[in-house]
C-alpha positions as CSV (number, residue, x, y, z in Angstrom):
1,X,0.3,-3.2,-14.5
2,X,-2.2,-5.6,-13.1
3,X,-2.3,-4.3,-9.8
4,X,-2.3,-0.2,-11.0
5,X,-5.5,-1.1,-13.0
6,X,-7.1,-3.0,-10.3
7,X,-6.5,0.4,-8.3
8,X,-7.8,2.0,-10.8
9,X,-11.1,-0.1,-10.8
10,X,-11.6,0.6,-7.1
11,X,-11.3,4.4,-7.7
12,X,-14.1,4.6,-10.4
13,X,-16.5,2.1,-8.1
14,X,-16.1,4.4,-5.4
15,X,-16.2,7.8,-7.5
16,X,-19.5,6.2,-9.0
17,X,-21.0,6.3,-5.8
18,X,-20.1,9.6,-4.9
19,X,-22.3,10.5,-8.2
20,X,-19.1,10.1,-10.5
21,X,-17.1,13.3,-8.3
22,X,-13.4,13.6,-10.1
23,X,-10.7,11.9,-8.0
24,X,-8.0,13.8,-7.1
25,X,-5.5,11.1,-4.8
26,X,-5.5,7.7,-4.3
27,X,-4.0,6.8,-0.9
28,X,-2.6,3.3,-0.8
29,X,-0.8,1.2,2.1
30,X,1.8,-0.9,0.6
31,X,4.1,-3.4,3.1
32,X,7.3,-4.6,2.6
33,X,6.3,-8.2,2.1
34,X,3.7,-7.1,-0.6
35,X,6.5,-7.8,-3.2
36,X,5.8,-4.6,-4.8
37,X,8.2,-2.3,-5.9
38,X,7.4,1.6,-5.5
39,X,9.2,3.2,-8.7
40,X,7.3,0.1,-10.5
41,X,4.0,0.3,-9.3
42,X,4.2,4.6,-9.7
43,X,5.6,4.0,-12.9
44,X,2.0,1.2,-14.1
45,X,-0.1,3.6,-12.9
46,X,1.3,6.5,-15.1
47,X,0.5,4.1,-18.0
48,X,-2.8,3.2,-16.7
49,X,-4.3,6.4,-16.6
50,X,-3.1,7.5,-19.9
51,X,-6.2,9.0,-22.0
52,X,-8.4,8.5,-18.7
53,X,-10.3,10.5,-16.4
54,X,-7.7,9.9,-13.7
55,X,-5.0,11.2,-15.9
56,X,-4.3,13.9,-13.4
57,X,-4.8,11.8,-10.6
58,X,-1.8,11.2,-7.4
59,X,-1.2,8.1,-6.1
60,X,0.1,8.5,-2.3
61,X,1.7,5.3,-1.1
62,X,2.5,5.1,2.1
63,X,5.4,2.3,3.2
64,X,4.6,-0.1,5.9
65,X,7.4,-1.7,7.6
66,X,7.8,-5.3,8.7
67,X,6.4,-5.4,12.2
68,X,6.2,-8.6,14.5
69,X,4.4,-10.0,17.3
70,X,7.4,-10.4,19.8
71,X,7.0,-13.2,22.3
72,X,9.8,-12.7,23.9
73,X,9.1,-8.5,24.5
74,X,5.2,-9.0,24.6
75,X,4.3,-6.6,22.2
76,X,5.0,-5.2,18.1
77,X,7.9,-4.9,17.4
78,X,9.7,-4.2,13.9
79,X,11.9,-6.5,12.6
80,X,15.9,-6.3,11.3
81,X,15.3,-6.5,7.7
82,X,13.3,-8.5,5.1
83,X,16.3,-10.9,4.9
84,X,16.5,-10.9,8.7
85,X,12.9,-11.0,10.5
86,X,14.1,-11.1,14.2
87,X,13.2,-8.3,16.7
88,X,15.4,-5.3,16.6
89,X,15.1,-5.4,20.4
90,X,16.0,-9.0,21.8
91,X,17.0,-11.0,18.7
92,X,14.3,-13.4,19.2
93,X,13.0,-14.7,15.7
94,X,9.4,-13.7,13.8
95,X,6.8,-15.9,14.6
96,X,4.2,-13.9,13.7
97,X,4.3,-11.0,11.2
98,X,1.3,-8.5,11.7
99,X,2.4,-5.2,9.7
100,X,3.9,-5.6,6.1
101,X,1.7,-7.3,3.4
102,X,-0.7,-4.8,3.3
103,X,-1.7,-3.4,-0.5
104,X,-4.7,-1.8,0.2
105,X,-6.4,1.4,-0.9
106,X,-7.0,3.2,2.5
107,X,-8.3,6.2,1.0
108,X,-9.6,8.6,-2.0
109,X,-9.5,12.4,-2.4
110,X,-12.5,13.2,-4.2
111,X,-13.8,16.8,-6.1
112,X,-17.5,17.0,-5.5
């Protein structure tokens, strides 16, 4: 719930600036190490904007995957699983994740 109303927060700053325009999507990045579930986080943010002006508001989250910093192959590559962060490619374990924590609001919709 935490994390829906600190989306939330973000929304109104920003609308505020745009002279308080109605938001109509919130666009979000969430990775697979965020330790967020989906169904979860939809389901807070339902709650949160109960009896608000974002009531009628989407929230868009797009799913990042685990991606690596290969050594081995010189470049991203994604990993296994979450249980198994090796490259899909050459087998060669993570030793650097640089896609998948992200929880970030990338963008707003807004009604002026």
């Amino acid at each position: 719930m935490s994390i829906a109303l600190s989306i939330l927060e973000v929304a109104e700053e920003e609308a505020a600036r745009h002279g308080g325009a109605e938001v109509e999507a919130i666009h979000l990045k969430v990775g697979a190490l965020a330790g967020v579930v989906k169904e979860a986080l939809l389901s807070a943010y339902e709650l949160a904007c109960e009896k608000t002006p974002f009531e009628r508001t989407r929230l868009v989250i797009e799913e990042v995957p685990i991606m690596m910093n290969c050594p081995t192959c010189a470049g991203e590559r994604p990993v296994h699983s979450l249980q198994r962060l090796c490259c899909v490619d050459c087998e060669a374990p993570a030793s650097e994740i640089v896609h998948g924590r992200e929880l970030q609001v990338t963008a707003l919709e807004l009604v002026e």
